[in-house]
C-alpha positions in Angstrom: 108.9 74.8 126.3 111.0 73.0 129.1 114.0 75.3 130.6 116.8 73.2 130.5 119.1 74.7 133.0 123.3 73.5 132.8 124.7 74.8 136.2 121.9 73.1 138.1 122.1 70.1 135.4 117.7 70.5 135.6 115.4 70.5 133.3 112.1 72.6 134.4 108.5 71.6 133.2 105.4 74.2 134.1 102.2 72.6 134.2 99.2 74.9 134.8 96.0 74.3 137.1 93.4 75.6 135.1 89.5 76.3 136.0 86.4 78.3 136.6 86.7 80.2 140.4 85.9 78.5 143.1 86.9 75.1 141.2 89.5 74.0 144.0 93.2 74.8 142.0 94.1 76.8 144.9 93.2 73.2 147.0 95.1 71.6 145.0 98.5 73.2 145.1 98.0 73.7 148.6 97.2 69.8 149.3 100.6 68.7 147.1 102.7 71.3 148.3 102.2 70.1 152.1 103.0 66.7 151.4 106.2 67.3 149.3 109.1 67.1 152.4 110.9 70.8 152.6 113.9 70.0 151.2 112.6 69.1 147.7 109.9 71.8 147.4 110.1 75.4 146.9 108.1 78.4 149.1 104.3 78.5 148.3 104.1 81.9 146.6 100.4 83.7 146.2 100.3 86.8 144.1 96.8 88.4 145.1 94.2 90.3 142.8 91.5 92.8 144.5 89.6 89.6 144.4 91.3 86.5 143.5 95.3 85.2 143.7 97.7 82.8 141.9 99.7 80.5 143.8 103.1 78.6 142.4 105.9 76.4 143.9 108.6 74.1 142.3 109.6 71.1 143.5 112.0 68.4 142.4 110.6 64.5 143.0 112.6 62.6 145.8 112.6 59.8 142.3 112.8 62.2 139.9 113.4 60.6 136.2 117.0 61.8 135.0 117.3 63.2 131.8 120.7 62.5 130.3 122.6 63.7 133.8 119.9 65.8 133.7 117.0 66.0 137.1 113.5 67.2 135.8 112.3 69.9 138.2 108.0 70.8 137.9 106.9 74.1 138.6 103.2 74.5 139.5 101.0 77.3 138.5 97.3 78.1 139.6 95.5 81.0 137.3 92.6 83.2 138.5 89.4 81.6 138.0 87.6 85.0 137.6 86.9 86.1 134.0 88.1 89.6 134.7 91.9 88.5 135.3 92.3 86.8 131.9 95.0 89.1 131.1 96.6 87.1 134.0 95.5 83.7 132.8 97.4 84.3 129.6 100.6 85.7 131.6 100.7 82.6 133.3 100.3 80.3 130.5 103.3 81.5 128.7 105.6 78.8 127.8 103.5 76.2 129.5 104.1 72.4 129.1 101.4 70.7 130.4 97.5 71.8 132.1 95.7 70.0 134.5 92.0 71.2 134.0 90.3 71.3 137.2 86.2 71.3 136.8 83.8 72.2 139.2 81.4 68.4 139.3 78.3 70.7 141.0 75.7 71.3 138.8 75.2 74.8 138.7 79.0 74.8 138.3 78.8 73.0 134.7 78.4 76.3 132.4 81.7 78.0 134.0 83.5 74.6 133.4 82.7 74.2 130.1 83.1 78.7 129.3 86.6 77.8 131.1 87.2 75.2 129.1 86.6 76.8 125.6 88.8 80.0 127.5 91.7 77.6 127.9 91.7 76.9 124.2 91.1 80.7 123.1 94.4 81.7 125.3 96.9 79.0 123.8 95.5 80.0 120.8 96.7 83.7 121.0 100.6 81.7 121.9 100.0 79.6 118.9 99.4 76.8 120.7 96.6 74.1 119.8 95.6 72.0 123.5 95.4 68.8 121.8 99.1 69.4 120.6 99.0 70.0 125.1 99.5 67.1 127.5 96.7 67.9 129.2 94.2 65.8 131.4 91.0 66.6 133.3 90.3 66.5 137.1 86.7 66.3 138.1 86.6 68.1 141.7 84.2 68.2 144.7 83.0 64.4 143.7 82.0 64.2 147.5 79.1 66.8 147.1 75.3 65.9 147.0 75.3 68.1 143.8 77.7 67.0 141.7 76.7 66.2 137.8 77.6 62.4 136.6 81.0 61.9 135.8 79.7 60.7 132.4 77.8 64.0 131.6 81.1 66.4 132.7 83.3 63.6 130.1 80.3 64.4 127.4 81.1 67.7 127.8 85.0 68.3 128.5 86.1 64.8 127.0 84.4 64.2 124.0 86.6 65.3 121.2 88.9 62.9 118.7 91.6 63.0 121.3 90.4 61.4 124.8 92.9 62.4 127.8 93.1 60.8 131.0 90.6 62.1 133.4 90.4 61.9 137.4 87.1 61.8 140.3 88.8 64.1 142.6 88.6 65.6 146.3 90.9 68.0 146.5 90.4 69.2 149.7 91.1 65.3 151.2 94.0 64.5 148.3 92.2 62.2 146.5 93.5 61.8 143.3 94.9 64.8 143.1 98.7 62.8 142.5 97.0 61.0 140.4 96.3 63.9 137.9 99.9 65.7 138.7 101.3 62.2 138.0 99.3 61.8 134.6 100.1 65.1 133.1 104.0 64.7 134.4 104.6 61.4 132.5 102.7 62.6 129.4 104.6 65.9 129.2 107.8 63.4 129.8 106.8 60.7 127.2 106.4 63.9 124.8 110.1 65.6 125.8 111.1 61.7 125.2 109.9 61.7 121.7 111.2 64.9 120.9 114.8 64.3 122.2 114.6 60.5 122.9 116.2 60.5 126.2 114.0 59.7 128.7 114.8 56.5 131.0 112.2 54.6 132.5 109.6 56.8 133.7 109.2 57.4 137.9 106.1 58.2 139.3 106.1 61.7 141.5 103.5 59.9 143.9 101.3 56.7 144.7 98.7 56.5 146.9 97.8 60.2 147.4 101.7 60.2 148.4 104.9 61.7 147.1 107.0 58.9 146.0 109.8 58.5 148.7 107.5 59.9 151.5 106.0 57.9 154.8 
Protein backbone atom coordinates (compact mmCIF):
# COMPACT_ATOMS: atom_id res chain seq x y z
CA UNK A 1 0.00 0.00 0.00
CA UNK A 2 1.34 3.55 -1.10
CA UNK A 3 2.57 5.84 1.95
CA UNK A 4 1.02 8.94 1.41
CA UNK A 5 3.08 11.34 3.33
CA UNK A 6 1.22 15.25 4.13
CA UNK A 7 4.35 17.35 5.29
CA UNK A 8 6.31 16.27 2.31
CA UNK A 9 2.93 16.39 0.12
CA UNK A 10 4.52 12.61 -1.40
CA UNK A 11 3.10 9.75 -2.05
CA UNK A 12 5.72 6.68 -1.85
CA UNK A 13 5.39 3.44 -4.07
CA UNK A 14 7.87 0.25 -3.21
CA UNK A 15 8.40 -1.85 -6.09
CA UNK A 16 10.57 -4.92 -5.42
CA UNK A 17 13.36 -6.60 -7.65
CA UNK A 18 12.76 -10.09 -7.38
CA UNK A 19 14.90 -13.23 -8.61
CA UNK A 20 16.99 -16.30 -8.27
CA UNK A 21 20.89 -15.27 -6.99
CA UNK A 22 23.08 -14.33 -9.33
CA UNK A 23 20.03 -13.04 -11.64
CA UNK A 24 21.42 -9.35 -11.84
CA UNK A 25 18.77 -7.26 -9.31
CA UNK A 26 21.75 -6.02 -7.59
CA UNK A 27 22.86 -4.72 -11.45
CA UNK A 28 19.96 -3.29 -11.77
CA UNK A 29 19.53 -0.95 -8.87
CA UNK A 30 23.06 -0.17 -9.25
CA UNK A 31 22.71 0.76 -13.12
CA UNK A 32 19.41 3.18 -12.32
CA UNK A 33 20.69 4.57 -9.22
CA UNK A 34 23.84 6.03 -11.11
CA UNK A 35 21.93 7.58 -13.71
CA UNK A 36 19.30 9.26 -11.45
CA UNK A 37 21.17 13.04 -10.91
CA UNK A 38 21.97 13.39 -6.87
CA UNK A 39 19.67 15.64 -6.04
CA UNK A 40 16.56 13.53 -6.84
CA UNK A 41 17.84 10.13 -5.55
CA UNK A 42 18.44 8.85 -2.15
CA UNK A 43 21.97 7.00 -0.79
CA UNK A 44 22.39 3.41 -2.16
CA UNK A 45 21.90 1.40 0.98
CA UNK A 46 23.21 -2.58 1.09
CA UNK A 47 22.26 -4.52 4.15
CA UNK A 48 24.72 -7.66 3.82
CA UNK A 49 24.01 -11.37 4.80
CA UNK A 50 27.01 -13.89 5.56
CA UNK A 51 26.57 -14.47 1.93
CA UNK A 52 24.27 -12.32 0.00
CA UNK A 53 22.92 -8.37 0.55
CA UNK A 54 19.86 -6.19 -0.15
CA UNK A 55 20.28 -2.95 -1.67
CA UNK A 56 17.42 0.09 -1.67
CA UNK A 57 17.32 3.79 -2.60
CA UNK A 58 14.33 6.25 -3.31
CA UNK A 59 14.16 8.64 -5.69
CA UNK A 60 11.67 11.17 -6.84
CA UNK A 61 11.41 11.53 -11.05
CA UNK A 62 12.81 14.95 -12.27
CA UNK A 63 8.82 14.60 -14.25
CA UNK A 64 7.24 13.01 -11.60
CA UNK A 65 3.28 12.63 -12.13
CA UNK A 66 1.54 14.75 -9.34
CA UNK A 67 -1.07 13.33 -7.52
CA UNK A 68 -3.64 15.86 -6.43
CA UNK A 69 -0.69 18.47 -5.07
CA UNK A 70 0.72 15.37 -4.41
CA UNK A 71 4.72 14.22 -5.97
CA UNK A 72 4.90 10.23 -6.18
CA UNK A 73 8.26 9.18 -4.71
CA UNK A 74 9.54 5.20 -5.73
CA UNK A 75 11.52 3.34 -3.47
CA UNK A 76 13.49 0.43 -4.81
CA UNK A 77 14.11 -2.85 -3.12
CA UNK A 78 16.46 -5.79 -4.21
CA UNK A 79 15.74 -9.27 -1.96
CA UNK A 80 18.40 -12.07 -1.50
CA UNK A 81 18.35 -14.42 -4.27
CA UNK A 82 19.57 -17.21 -1.97
CA UNK A 83 16.90 -19.67 -0.67
CA UNK A 84 18.21 -19.59 2.85
CA UNK A 85 17.33 -15.68 3.35
CA UNK A 86 13.56 -16.12 2.66
CA UNK A 87 12.80 -14.92 5.92
CA UNK A 88 14.36 -11.70 4.44
CA UNK A 89 12.58 -12.00 1.11
CA UNK A 90 9.21 -11.80 3.03
CA UNK A 91 10.57 -8.78 5.24
CA UNK A 92 11.14 -6.91 2.32
CA UNK A 93 8.00 -7.61 0.57
CA UNK A 94 5.85 -6.15 3.18
CA UNK A 95 3.48 -3.62 1.93
CA UNK A 96 4.92 -3.87 -1.60
CA UNK A 97 3.17 -2.19 -4.57
CA UNK A 98 4.63 -3.40 -7.47
CA UNK A 99 7.62 -6.43 -8.42
CA UNK A 100 9.84 -6.42 -11.27
CA UNK A 101 10.81 -10.19 -11.71
CA UNK A 102 14.20 -10.35 -12.83
CA UNK A 103 15.04 -14.05 -14.58
CA UNK A 104 18.18 -15.42 -15.18
CA UNK A 105 17.85 -16.16 -19.66
CA UNK A 106 21.01 -18.86 -19.19
CA UNK A 107 19.99 -22.18 -19.41
CA UNK A 108 21.11 -23.86 -16.57
CA UNK A 109 19.60 -20.83 -14.78
CA UNK A 110 15.84 -21.78 -15.93
CA UNK A 111 14.90 -24.17 -12.77
CA UNK A 112 15.88 -21.32 -10.11
CA UNK A 113 13.81 -18.85 -12.26
CA UNK A 114 10.88 -20.69 -12.44
CA UNK A 115 11.47 -22.20 -8.13
CA UNK A 116 11.82 -18.20 -7.75
CA UNK A 117 9.00 -17.59 -9.49
CA UNK A 118 6.50 -20.05 -7.70
CA UNK A 119 8.53 -18.45 -4.19
CA UNK A 120 7.31 -14.97 -5.18
CA UNK A 121 3.81 -16.24 -5.24
CA UNK A 122 4.11 -18.48 -1.88
CA UNK A 123 5.44 -15.16 0.02
CA UNK A 124 2.55 -12.68 -1.08
CA UNK A 125 0.47 -15.39 -0.26
CA UNK A 126 1.48 -15.54 3.54
CA UNK A 127 0.55 -11.15 3.26
CA UNK A 128 -2.67 -12.16 1.70
CA UNK A 129 -1.70 -10.96 -1.39
CA UNK A 130 -2.46 -12.83 -4.87
CA UNK A 131 0.50 -11.47 -7.79
CA UNK A 132 -1.98 -11.27 -10.41
CA UNK A 133 -3.96 -8.80 -8.08
CA UNK A 134 0.34 -7.27 -8.31
CA UNK A 135 1.43 -4.89 -11.00
CA UNK A 136 4.12 -6.90 -11.82
CA UNK A 137 6.14 -7.40 -15.11
CA UNK A 138 9.08 -9.70 -16.10
CA UNK A 139 12.62 -8.75 -17.10
CA UNK A 140 14.57 -11.32 -19.02
CA UNK A 141 18.40 -10.68 -17.99
CA UNK A 142 21.88 -11.59 -19.51
CA UNK A 143 20.14 -11.69 -23.22
CA UNK A 144 23.79 -10.93 -24.37
CA UNK A 145 25.10 -14.49 -23.29
CA UNK A 146 25.86 -17.42 -25.68
CA UNK A 147 23.63 -19.51 -23.24
CA UNK A 148 20.66 -17.90 -22.81
CA UNK A 149 17.16 -20.02 -23.41
CA UNK A 150 14.68 -18.36 -26.12
CA UNK A 151 12.80 -15.65 -25.02
CA UNK A 152 9.79 -17.62 -26.07
CA UNK A 153 10.55 -20.75 -23.85
CA UNK A 154 11.33 -18.30 -20.45
CA UNK A 155 7.50 -16.43 -21.59
CA UNK A 156 6.12 -20.37 -21.77
CA UNK A 157 7.29 -20.71 -18.56
CA UNK A 158 7.02 -17.27 -16.46
CA UNK A 159 4.25 -15.67 -18.85
CA UNK A 160 1.84 -18.13 -19.65
CA UNK A 161 -1.03 -17.74 -17.27
CA UNK A 162 -4.74 -15.95 -18.00
CA UNK A 163 -3.12 -12.68 -17.15
CA UNK A 164 -0.08 -11.74 -19.66
CA UNK A 165 2.25 -8.76 -18.09
CA UNK A 166 4.55 -6.82 -19.96
CA UNK A 167 7.88 -8.50 -20.25
CA UNK A 168 11.55 -6.96 -21.18
CA UNK A 169 15.09 -8.58 -23.11
CA UNK A 170 17.33 -7.08 -20.75
CA UNK A 171 21.18 -6.30 -20.15
CA UNK A 172 21.45 -5.11 -16.96
CA UNK A 173 24.91 -4.64 -16.68
CA UNK A 174 24.85 -2.19 -20.07
CA UNK A 175 21.18 -0.56 -19.06
CA UNK A 176 19.32 -2.02 -21.59
CA UNK A 177 15.90 -1.95 -20.83
CA UNK A 178 16.26 -1.93 -17.59
CA UNK A 179 13.98 1.81 -17.65
CA UNK A 180 11.97 0.16 -19.56
CA UNK A 181 10.79 -2.42 -16.92
CA UNK A 182 11.03 0.36 -13.93
CA UNK A 183 8.93 2.43 -16.32
CA UNK A 184 6.31 -0.47 -17.00
CA UNK A 185 5.73 -1.51 -13.45
CA UNK A 186 5.65 2.42 -12.31
CA UNK A 187 2.71 3.39 -14.69
CA UNK A 188 0.90 0.11 -14.00
CA UNK A 189 1.12 0.55 -10.21
CA UNK A 190 -0.02 4.38 -11.14
CA UNK A 191 -2.88 3.45 -13.48
CA UNK A 192 -3.96 1.08 -10.45
CA UNK A 193 -3.60 4.01 -7.52
CA UNK A 194 -5.62 5.94 -10.46
CA UNK A 195 -8.51 3.59 -10.37
CA UNK A 196 -8.63 3.25 -6.84
CA UNK A 197 -8.71 7.02 -6.08
CA UNK A 198 -9.19 8.50 -9.64
CA UNK A 199 -6.63 11.11 -9.50
CA UNK A 200 -3.94 10.48 -11.49
CA UNK A 201 -3.15 13.19 -14.37
CA UNK A 202 -1.55 12.25 -17.46
CA UNK A 203 0.92 9.74 -16.82
CA UNK A 204 5.05 10.78 -17.15
CA UNK A 205 7.50 8.49 -18.00
CA UNK A 206 10.59 8.09 -15.24
CA UNK A 207 12.96 7.46 -18.36
CA UNK A 208 13.31 7.00 -22.21
CA UNK A 209 16.03 5.74 -23.91
CA UNK A 210 17.84 3.88 -21.11
CA UNK A 211 17.66 7.51 -19.55
CA UNK A 212 16.00 9.25 -16.66
CA UNK A 213 13.49 11.62 -18.07
CA UNK A 214 15.06 15.15 -17.58
CA UNK A 215 18.68 13.86 -17.80
CA UNK A 216 21.44 14.52 -20.73
Amino acid sequence: MPIINYASKEIQFKVVYYGPALCGKTTNLAYIHSRIPEAHRGDLVSLATAADRTLFFDFLPLNAVILQGFKTKFQLYTVPGQVMYNTTRQLVLRSVDGVVFVADSQWEKIADNVDTFRNLEENLLKQNLLLDDLPYVLQFNKRDLENAAPAGYLEYLLNNRKRRVPSFEAVANSGHNVFAALDAVTQLLLHRFNKEHQLLQPKTKLGGHGEVAGTT
